[in-house]
C-alpha positions as CSV (number, residue, x, y, z in Angstrom):
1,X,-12.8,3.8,104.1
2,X,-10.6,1.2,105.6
3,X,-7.1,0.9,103.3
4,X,-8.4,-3.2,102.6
5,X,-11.9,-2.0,101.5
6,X,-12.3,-2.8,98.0
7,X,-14.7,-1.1,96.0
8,X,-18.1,-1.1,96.3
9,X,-19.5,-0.8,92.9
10,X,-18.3,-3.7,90.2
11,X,-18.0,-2.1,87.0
12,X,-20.8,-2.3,84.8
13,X,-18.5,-2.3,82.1
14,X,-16.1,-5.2,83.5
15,X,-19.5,-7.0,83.6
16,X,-20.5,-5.7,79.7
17,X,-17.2,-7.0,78.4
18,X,-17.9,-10.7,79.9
19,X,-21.5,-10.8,78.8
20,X,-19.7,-10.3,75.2
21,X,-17.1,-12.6,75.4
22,X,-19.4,-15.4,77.0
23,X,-21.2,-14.3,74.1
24,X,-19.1,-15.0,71.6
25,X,-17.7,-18.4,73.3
26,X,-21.0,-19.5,73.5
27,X,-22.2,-19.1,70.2
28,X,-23.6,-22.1,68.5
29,X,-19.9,-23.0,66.3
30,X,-17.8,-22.1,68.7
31,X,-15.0,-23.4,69.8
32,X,-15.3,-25.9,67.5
33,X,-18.5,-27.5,69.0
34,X,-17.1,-29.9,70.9
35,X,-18.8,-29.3,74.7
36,X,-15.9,-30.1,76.7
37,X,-14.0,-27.3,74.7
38,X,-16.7,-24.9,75.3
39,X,-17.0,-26.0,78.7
40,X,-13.7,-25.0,79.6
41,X,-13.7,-21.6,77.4
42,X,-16.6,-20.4,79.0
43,X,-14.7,-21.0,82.2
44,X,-11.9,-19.8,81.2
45,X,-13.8,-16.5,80.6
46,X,-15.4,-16.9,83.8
47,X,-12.0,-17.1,85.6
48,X,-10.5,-13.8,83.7
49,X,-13.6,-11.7,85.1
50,X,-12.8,-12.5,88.7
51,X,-14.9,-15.4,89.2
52,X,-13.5,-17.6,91.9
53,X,-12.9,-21.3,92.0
54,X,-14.1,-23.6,92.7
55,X,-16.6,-22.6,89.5
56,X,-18.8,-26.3,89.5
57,X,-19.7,-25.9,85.8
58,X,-21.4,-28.8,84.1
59,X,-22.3,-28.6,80.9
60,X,-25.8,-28.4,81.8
61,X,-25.1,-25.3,82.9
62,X,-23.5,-24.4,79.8
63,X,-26.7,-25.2,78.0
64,X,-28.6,-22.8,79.8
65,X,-25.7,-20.4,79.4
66,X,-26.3,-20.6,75.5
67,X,-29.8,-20.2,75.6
68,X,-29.4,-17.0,77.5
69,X,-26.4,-16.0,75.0
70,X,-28.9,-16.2,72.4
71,X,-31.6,-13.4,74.1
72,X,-28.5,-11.1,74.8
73,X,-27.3,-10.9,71.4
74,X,-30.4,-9.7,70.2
75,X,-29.4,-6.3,72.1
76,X,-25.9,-6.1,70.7
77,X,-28.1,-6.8,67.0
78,X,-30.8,-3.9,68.2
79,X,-30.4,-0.8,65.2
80,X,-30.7,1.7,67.9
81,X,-31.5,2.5,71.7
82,X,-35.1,1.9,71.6
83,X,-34.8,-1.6,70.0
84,X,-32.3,-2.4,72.5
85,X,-34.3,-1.4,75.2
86,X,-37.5,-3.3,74.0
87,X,-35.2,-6.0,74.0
88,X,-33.9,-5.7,77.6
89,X,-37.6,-4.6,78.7
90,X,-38.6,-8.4,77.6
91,X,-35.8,-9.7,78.9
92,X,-36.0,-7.8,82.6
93,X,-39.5,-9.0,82.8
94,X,-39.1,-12.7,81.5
95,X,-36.1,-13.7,83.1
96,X,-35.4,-11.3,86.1
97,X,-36.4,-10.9,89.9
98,X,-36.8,-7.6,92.2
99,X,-33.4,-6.2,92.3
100,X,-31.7,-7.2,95.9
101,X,-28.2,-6.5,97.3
102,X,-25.7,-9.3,98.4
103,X,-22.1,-9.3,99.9
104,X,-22.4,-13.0,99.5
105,X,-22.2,-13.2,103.4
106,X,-19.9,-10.6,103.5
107,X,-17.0,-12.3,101.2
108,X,-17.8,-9.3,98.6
109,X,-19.0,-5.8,99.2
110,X,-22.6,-5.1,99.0
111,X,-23.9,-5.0,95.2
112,X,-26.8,-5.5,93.2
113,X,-28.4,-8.7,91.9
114,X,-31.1,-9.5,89.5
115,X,-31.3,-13.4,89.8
116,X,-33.1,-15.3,92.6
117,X,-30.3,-15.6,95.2
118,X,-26.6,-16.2,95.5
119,X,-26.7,-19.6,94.7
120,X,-28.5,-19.2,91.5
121,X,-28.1,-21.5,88.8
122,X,-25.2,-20.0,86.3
123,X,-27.5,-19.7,83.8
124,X,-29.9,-17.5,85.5
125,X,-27.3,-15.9,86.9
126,X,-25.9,-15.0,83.8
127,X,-28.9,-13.7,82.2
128,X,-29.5,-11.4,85.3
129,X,-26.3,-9.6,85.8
130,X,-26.3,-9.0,82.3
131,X,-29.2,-7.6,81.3
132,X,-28.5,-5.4,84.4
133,X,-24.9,-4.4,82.8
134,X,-26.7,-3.6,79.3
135,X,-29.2,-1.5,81.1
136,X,-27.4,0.2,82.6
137,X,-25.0,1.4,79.3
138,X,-28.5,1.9,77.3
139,X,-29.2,3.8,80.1
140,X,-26.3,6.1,80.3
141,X,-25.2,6.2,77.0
142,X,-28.4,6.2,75.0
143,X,-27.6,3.8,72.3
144,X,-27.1,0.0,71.7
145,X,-24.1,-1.1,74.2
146,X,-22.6,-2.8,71.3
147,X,-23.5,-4.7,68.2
148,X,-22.4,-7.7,66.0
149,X,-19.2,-7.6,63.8
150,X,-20.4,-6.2,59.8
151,X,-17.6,-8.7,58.7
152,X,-18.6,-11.6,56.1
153,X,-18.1,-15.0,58.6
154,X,-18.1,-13.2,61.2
155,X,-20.9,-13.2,64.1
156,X,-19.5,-11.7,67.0
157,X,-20.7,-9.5,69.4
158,X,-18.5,-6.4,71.0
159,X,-19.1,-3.3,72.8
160,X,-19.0,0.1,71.3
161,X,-18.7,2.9,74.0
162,X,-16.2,5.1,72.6
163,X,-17.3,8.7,71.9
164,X,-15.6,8.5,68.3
165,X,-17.4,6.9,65.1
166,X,-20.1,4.1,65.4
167,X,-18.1,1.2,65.2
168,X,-18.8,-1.5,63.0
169,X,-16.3,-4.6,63.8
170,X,-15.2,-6.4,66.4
171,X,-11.8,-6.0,65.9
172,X,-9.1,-4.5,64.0
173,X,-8.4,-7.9,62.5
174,X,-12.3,-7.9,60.7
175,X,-11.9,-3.7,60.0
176,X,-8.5,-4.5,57.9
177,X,-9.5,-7.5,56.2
178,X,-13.0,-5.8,55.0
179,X,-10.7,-2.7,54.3
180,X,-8.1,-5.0,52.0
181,X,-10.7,-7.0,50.2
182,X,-12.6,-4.0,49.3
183,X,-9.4,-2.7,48.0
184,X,-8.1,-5.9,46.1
185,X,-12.2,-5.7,44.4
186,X,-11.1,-1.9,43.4
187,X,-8.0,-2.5,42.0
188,X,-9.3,-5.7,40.1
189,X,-11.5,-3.7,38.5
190,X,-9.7,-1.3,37.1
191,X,-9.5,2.6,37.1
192,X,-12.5,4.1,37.8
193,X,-14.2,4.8,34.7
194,X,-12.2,2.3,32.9
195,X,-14.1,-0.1,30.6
């Protein structure tokens, strides 16, 4: 391999962790609702997962974005790997074309995509590179790639691929504040079998 070749496979898992935190920005109260906010957070995201400028987002785009944030939670919400592979079946066949590779006229090295060419809308785009990141972890781990935080308030999505425990929270942050209300409601009630 020539020493400026980059790699040719783009981690699935690169691509997992944006579909989350596009996600997330693009769920329906966040940030704040305002569109130019959300405009420039999903961009932002964009940005910090490699994609290069100029990025010609309109909020259009983001629209379509949010739709397709919608379908994808469902399969961070799937209960195990079968729902979360019904879920990506429907999504595959609904919103997906032949698999095709593209070094987007040799810029990038040869990879796969799922949407209709490399000008695809970002939207479609989106959807497509997504369900083919999830796939591909259903696929190789057996399980849901993720699932949405158990915390009261909180509705976001992360990705659980650890070997240890199933995990349960999106973040430490959500795991200690369940952890310290649960005790506060134990200690408020007294010693166990007091009455």
């Amino acid at each position: 391999m020539p020493p400026d070749a980059r790699p040719a496979r783009h981690s699935v898992l690169a691509t997992a962790r944006r579909t989350a935190a596009l996600v997330n920005v693009l769920a329906a109260g966040a940030p704040d609702g305002d569109p130019d906010a959300r405009l420039a957070a999903v961009a932002a995201v964009l940005r910090e997962y490699g994609e290069t400028e100029p990025l010609d987002l309109t909020p259009r785009d983001v629209a379509g974005m949010r739709t397709g944030a919608a379908l994808l939670r469902e399969v961070f919400a799937a209960a195990d790997a079968d729902g979360a592979a019904t879920v990506l079946n429907g999504l595959l066949a609904a919103h997906t074309v032949r698999v095709r590779l593209s070094s987007h006229g040799g810029r990038t090295p040869w990879h796969p995509h799922l949407d209709r060419d490399d000008d695809a809308p970002w939207d479609e785009w989106f959807l497509a590179s997504s369900c083919m990141a999830l796939t591909v972890l259903v696929w190789d781990h057996q399980r849901p790639p993720g699932g949405v935080c158990a915390a009261p308030g909180c509705d976001r999505v992360f990705l659980a691929q650890g070997s240890g425990p199933d995990r349960r929270y999106c973040s430490r942050r959500c795991a200690t504040r369940v952890r310290v209300a649960a005790h506060r409601r134990a200690r408020a009630a007294g010693p166990p079998g007091a009455t």
